[in-house]
N, C-alpha and C positions, 0 to 999 in steps of 0.2 A: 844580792840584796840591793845593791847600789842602784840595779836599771829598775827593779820596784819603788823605788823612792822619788828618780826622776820620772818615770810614769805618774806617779801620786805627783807630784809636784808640777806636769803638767795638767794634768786634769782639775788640781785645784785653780791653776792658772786660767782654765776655762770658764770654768764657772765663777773667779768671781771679774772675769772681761764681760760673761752672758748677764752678770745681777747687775753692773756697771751699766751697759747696754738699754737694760730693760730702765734704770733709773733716768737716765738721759732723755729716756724716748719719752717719758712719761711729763717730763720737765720740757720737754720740747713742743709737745701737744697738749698744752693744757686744758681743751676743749674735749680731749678723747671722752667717748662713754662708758660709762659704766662695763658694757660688754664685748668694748675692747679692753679695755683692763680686765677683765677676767682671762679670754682669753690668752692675751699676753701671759698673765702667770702661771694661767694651767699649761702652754707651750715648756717655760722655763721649768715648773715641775715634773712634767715629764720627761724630758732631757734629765734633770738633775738625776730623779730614780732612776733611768737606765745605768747615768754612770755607778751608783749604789750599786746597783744590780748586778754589774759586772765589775766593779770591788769585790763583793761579798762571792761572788764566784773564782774571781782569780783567786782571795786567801783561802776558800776551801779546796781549792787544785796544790795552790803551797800547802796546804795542813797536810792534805791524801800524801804528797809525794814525800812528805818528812817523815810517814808513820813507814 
């Protein structure tokens, strides 16, 4: 249980350096367009749902292996 927790506890540590990141850039280029800023977030939401994606997969490996 412990190394599931430090795994969650890095990944949350990624995502919020990657929401950080994206604030910075955005503050830093004030001139960006419209469709770099899209861009830019649909990048960050696709990363975001993979990590979901493979949460929601490792607690259904922890569920299978407790039954």
């Amino acid at each position: 249980m412990e190394r599931f927790r430090d795994g969650r506890g890095r990944t949350l540590t990624l995502v919020g350096l990657t929401s950080l990141l994206f604030g910075v850039s955005l503050l830093h280029w004030p001139t960006i367009t419209i469709v770099a800023l899209v861009l830019l977030f649909a990048g960050y939401t696709i990363v975001d749902e993979f990590r979901v994606l493979a949460a929601a997969t490792r607690a259904a490996a922890l569920e299978q292996t407790r039954r």
